[in-house]
Structure formats: C-alpha cells, structure tokens
N, C-alpha and C positions, 0 to 999 in steps of 0.2 A: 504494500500500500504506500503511496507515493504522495505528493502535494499537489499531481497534476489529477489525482482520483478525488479530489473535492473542490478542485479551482484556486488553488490557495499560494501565495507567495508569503516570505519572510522580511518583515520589515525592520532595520536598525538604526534606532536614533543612538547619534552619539556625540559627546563634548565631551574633550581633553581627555581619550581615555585611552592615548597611545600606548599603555605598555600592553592594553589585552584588547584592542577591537580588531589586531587580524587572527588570534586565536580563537576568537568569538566567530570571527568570518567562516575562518577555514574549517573549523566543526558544525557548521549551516550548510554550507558546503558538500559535507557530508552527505546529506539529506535532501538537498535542492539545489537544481540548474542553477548557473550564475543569470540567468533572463528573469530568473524567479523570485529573485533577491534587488532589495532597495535599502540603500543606506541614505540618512539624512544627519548631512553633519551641520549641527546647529552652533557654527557660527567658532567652531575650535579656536585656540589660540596658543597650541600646542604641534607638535608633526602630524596632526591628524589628516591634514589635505595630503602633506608630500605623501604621506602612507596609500590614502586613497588615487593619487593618480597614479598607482603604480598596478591597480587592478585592472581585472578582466573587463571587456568594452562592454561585455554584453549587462554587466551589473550597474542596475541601474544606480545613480547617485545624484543627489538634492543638496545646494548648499542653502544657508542663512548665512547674508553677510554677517550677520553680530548675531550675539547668541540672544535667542526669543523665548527661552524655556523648553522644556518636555514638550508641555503640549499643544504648542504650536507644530513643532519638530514633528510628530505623531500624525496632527491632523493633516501640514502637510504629504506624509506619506500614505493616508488612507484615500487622498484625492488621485496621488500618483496610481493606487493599486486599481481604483475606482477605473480611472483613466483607460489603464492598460486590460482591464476586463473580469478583472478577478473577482471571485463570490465570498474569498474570506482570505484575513491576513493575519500571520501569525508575528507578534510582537517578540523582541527578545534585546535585552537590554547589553548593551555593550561593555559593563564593568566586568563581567565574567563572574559574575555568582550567578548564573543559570546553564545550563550542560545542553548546549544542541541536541546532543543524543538521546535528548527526551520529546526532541520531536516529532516523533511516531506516536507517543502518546496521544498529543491533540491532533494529528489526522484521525486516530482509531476514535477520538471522541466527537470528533465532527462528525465521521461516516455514520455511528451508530445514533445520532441525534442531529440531524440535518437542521442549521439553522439558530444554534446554539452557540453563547457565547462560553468560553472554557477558560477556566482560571486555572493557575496554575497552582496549588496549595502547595509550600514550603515549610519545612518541619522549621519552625521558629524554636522548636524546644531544643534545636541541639547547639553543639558548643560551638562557639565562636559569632555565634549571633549576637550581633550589638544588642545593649537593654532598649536603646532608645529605638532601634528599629520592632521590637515587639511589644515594646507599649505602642507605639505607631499603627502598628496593627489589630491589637483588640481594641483604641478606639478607633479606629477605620470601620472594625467587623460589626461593632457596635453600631454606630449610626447608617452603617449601610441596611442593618434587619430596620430599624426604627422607619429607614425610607421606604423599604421595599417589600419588607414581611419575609425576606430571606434569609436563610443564617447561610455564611459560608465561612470556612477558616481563614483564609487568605485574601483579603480585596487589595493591595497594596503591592501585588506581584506584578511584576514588569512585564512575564511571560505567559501571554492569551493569545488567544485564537477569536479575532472578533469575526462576524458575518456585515457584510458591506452593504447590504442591501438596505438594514434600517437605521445603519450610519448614515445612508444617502440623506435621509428626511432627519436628521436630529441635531437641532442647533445646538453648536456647544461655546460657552463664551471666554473659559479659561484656559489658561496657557501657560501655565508652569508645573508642577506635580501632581496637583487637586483634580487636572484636566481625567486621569486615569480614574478617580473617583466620581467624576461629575460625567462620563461616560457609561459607566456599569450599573449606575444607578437610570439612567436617561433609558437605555438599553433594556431595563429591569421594568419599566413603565409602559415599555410596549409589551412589554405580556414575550420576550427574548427566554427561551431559557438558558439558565446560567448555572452551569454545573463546575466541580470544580475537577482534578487531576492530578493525583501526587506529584511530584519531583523534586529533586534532588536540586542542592543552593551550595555553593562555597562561597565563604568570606575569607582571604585573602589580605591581610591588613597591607602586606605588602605591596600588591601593585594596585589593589580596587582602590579607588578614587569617586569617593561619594561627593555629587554636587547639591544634597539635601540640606538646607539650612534650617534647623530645630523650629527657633524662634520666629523666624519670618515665616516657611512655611506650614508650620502647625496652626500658625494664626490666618493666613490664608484657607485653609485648609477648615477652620473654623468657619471664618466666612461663608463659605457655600457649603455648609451642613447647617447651616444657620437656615440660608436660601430656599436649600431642598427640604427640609424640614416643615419649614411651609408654607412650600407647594404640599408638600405631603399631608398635612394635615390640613389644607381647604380645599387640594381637590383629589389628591392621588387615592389617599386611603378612605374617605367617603365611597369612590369610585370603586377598590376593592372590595369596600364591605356590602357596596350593590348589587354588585356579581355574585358575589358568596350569597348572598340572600337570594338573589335572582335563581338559581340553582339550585339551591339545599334547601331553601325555604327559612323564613324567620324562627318560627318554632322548632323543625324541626333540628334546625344550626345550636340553637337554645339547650334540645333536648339532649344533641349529644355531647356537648361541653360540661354539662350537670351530669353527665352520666359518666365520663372517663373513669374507667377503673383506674386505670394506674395513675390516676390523678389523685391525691388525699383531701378529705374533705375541708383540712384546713384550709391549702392551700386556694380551692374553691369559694370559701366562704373569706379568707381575706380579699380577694381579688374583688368580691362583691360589696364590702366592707369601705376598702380602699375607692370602688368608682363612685359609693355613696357622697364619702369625703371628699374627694375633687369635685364631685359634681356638686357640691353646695357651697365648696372653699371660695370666699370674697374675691376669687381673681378673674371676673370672666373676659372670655377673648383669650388667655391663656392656660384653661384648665386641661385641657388634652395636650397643649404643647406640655406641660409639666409631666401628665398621669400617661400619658402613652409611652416615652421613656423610660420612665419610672418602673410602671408594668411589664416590661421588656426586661429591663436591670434584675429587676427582681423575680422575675421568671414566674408570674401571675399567668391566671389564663386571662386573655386579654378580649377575648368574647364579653364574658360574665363582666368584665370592667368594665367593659364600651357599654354594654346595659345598663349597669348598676348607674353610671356615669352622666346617661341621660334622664335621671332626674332634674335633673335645668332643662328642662322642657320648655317652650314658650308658657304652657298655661300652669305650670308649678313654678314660674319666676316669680309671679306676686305674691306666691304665699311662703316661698325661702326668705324673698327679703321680709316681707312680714314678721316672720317669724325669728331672723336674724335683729332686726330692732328689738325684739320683745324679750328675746335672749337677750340681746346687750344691754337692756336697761336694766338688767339684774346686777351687772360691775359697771355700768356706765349713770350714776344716779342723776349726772347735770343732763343730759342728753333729754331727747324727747322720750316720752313713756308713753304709751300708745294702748287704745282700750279695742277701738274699731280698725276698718279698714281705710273709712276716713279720715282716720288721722297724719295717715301717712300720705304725705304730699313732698313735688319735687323738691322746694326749702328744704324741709325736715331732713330730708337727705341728704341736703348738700351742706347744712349747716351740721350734720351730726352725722358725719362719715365715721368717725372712729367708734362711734358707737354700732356702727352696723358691722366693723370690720372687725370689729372686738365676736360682737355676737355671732357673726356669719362663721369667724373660723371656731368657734364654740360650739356653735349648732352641726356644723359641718364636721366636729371630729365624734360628738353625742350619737350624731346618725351612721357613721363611719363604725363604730363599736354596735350600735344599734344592728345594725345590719350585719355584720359575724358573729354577732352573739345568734340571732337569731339563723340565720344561714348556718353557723355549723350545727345546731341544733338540729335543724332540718334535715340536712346533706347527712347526720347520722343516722338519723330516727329512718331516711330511706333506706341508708346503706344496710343497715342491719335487715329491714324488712326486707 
C-alpha cells in the first residue's frame, strides 16, 4: 500500500532546522516519489535554502521570504497539494522527532476510513519528553473535547494525514502554532472523523531545534480556545445536542444516561446537583461557558448536567431571581425585602444587586445539594429495585 493508493502527498514545513531536514527528507523518501513530496521553507535564516537547492527537481518546494509562522507555512502547502490534485496530505515536521517509517500507518488508516483526519498519538509518557511539551498537550487535549465532544490523546502532533477536500471550504485565520489546533477543531465541526494512530517520537536535545515560545504562544494559543469556545457554546454544541436529540430522541437520550451501569449513582446524581447550581449561579451569559468545562474536568455525565442546567429556562427566570432577593434578604437586611411579585421592579434590582448576588449564589448552591440529595436517593432506590 503506497501514497498513490489514496491520492496522498507529504508535506514539510520547515525553519532553521538544518542539522535534521534532509534526514527527515531522505526517510519520506522512503515511502514517497520525490513528485509526491512539498517542502515549504518558511523564510530560514540558516543553510536551509543552500541545502534545499541541492534536491531533486521533481520535489516540489515553497519559499516565505521572512519567516510567517507554522501556519501560514502549512496553509501554504495545502493550497500547493490542492493545486496539484491530491485528496489528502500527510504532514511531518522537520525537527526529527517523528520517524517516516511510520508512514504506512496513516495510509492503512486513511484506506480503512476514507475521508478521515488521523492524528498521530505520541507516547508523551516516555523519557526525554520535555514537561513543558506534555503539559502543552493535556491542555490542548482538554479544550479540544470541551470544542468538539472528542477525546483524543494527542492534538498537538505535527504528524497527520488531513483530507483536502473540506480544507477547501474552511477559513482559517491563524498563523503560527495555534493554526494546527484551530484546524482539527474547524475539521471536527464538519462532522470529519478524526481518529488517532500510535507512533513512535525522539527528542534529541542535540540537534532538535524547537521554535515554540512558552509565553507568547500559550497565550496565543489561549486566544483562540477562548474564540472557539464560543463559537462552541452558541452555536456548535446546541447544534450537537440537536442531532443527538434528533436521532435518539429526548427521552429516550435521558433514559439511557440515568441508566448506565457502569456509571455510579453518585457520580449521576452530582452531575445533576452541579447543573442545578450553575443553572441558578448569579452569572448569566456565562453559566455553560463555566459548567460545560467544568463537567468535562470532572468527568460528570454531561447529559444529566445540560438538563439539570436548564433550569434558567425563560419562564423559571422570574421566579430564580425572585427567589434569589428573598434569599438575600435573609444576610442582606439594608436591601429591599420583598413580600409579592410586585415588589420586584427594575430599580430594586439595580439598586440592590449585591443582595441578589449574595442570595442567587445561596439559592443556587441550597438547590445544587437539593438536587443530589435527592437524585442519589433516587438513582439508588432504582438501582437496587
């Protein structure tokens, strides 16, 4: 099985990383024609041109006069592969912590899943692995489930197999490392599957030459998980949870979340506990940005929360904040004290915000316990019967 059995070329972005981009080359090589192969060198200021003009004609290569990032570097090469007719390209990073010789693997995983993007999963646990590169990556792995509803071990690997086809149609606006993240997620929104594929990584302190900056791009990097986030929570995951409804049905999606044996009934009954308390906590406009998270971290069932959680319903708002003033006037004694529902008018609320905020995350934690008390109660009295 070959790269011409699924249309596929290899694509190499690379800056200043003369001591190992023709060992990189020459083990691609291996595996793919030199017609098959595109390097793009972004903007080197090292031997990395002289090196390159001394290859084969037929390989293709891209410069950047100054260097633009990753993923500029990238996006130019997916328009090159676009160009020249190809259905998918496999990425592989020029420092030499990724092994050519594992690219039979993402041919065998595109042939058996036509159309799928394939990550490359790297044992982060073994030795010589930077810390700062696998803290990098469980929060990468983190906010990637939070966008997309996927877990996967690795999103932060240089070595995939994208499909070009729904690259065509996917703006992407970044351009330095975050672009590898704002891609798999963009790709994960079109309903792509994205699976992953062991392999094998060396780190080499000797010649690898990392152009990652901590500080600058974790905080990029921040930025657009900031972005995607929500998008994700005002249009993506509504969206998911329509399909899933649409399909399974509301109840019936219901009946088998309450039902999971191997799910314990605590863990069911906090998760409902928990969407009580965000869905009544004094923040709205941000309660899902906070509890969706949150619920993912702490490995909730995140069904039973998104329910519980819509208790902030349009016609249960007047009677939370209602009830959040009427709480607060029990520690808030200057504030208004309210008997009906005419008491409560826009003033009162504006002049006695701390009294609702006091009462609201009060009431929001009474119902939060309210609801697991009674939820694990439940979930046992069935589990036994």
């Amino acid at each position: 099985m070959s790269l011409k059995d699924i249309r596929c070329c290899v694509l190499i972005p690379t800056y200043n990383n003369q001591l190992t981009l023709l060992r990189v080359l020459d083990g691609v090589l291996q595996h793919a024609d030199h017609a098959e192969v595109i390097v793009v060198n972004d903007g080197s200021t090292d031997r990395t041109l002289a090196l390159l003009e001394g290859l084969h004609p037929d390989i293709t290569i891209l410069h950047h006069e100054v260097n633009k990032g990753k993923g500029r570097a990238l996006r130019l090469g997916f328009e090159e592969a676009i160009r020249q007719g190809f259905d998918n390209v496999i990425t592989i990073d020029s420092d030499g912590q990724h092994i050519p010789d594992d690219i039979p693997l993402f041919i065998q995983k595109a042939k058996a899943i036509p159309g799928a993007l394939v990550m490359g999963a790297r044992n982060m646990q073994q030795e010589g692995v930077p810390g700062k590169s696998s803290f990098g990556n469980k929060f990468s792995n983190f906010w990637f489930k939070v966008e997309t509803g996927i877990t996967l071990p690795d999103t932060q690997t240089g070595f995939r197999l994208y499909p070009l086809k729904p690259l065509q149609s996917t703006r992407l606006y970044t351009s330095k490392f975050e672009t590898e993240i704002e891609v798999i997620v963009k790709l994960a929104w079109k309903d792509v599957p994205v699976v992953p594929v062991d392999i094998r990584v060396i780190y080499d302190k000797d010649e690898r030459v990392s152009h990652f900056r901590p500080f600058r791009d974790f905080s990029r990097i921040s930025i657009l998980n900031t972005y995607l986030v929500t998008l994700t929570l005002l249009y993506y995951l509504p969206k998911r949870l329509v399909k899933t409804v649409l399909e399974k049905g509301i109840w019936s999606m219901i009946r088998q979340e309450a039902l999971k044996p191997e799910e314990s009934s605590f863990n069911k009954a906090i998760s409902i506990g928990f969407g009580f308390f965000i869905g009544i906590l004094p923040i709205w406009g941000f309660q899902l940005l906070l509890g969706i998270p949150l619920s993912i971290y702490f490995r909730m069932n995140k069904v039973l929360f998104l329910i519980a959680a819509n208790i902030s319903l349009p016609p249960m708002i007047p009677l939370i904040i209602y009830g959040s003033y009427r709480f607060g006037g029990l520690f808030y004694k200057n504030g208004v004290q309210l008997s009906t529902f005419q008491d409560l008018t826009l003033e009162s609320i504006h002049v006695n915000f701390l009294q609702y905020f006091i009462g609201g995350t009060a009431l929001a934690m009474l119902a939060g316990l309210a609801g697991f008390v009674i939820s694990y109660a439940s979930f046992k009295l069935f589990r036994n019967r």
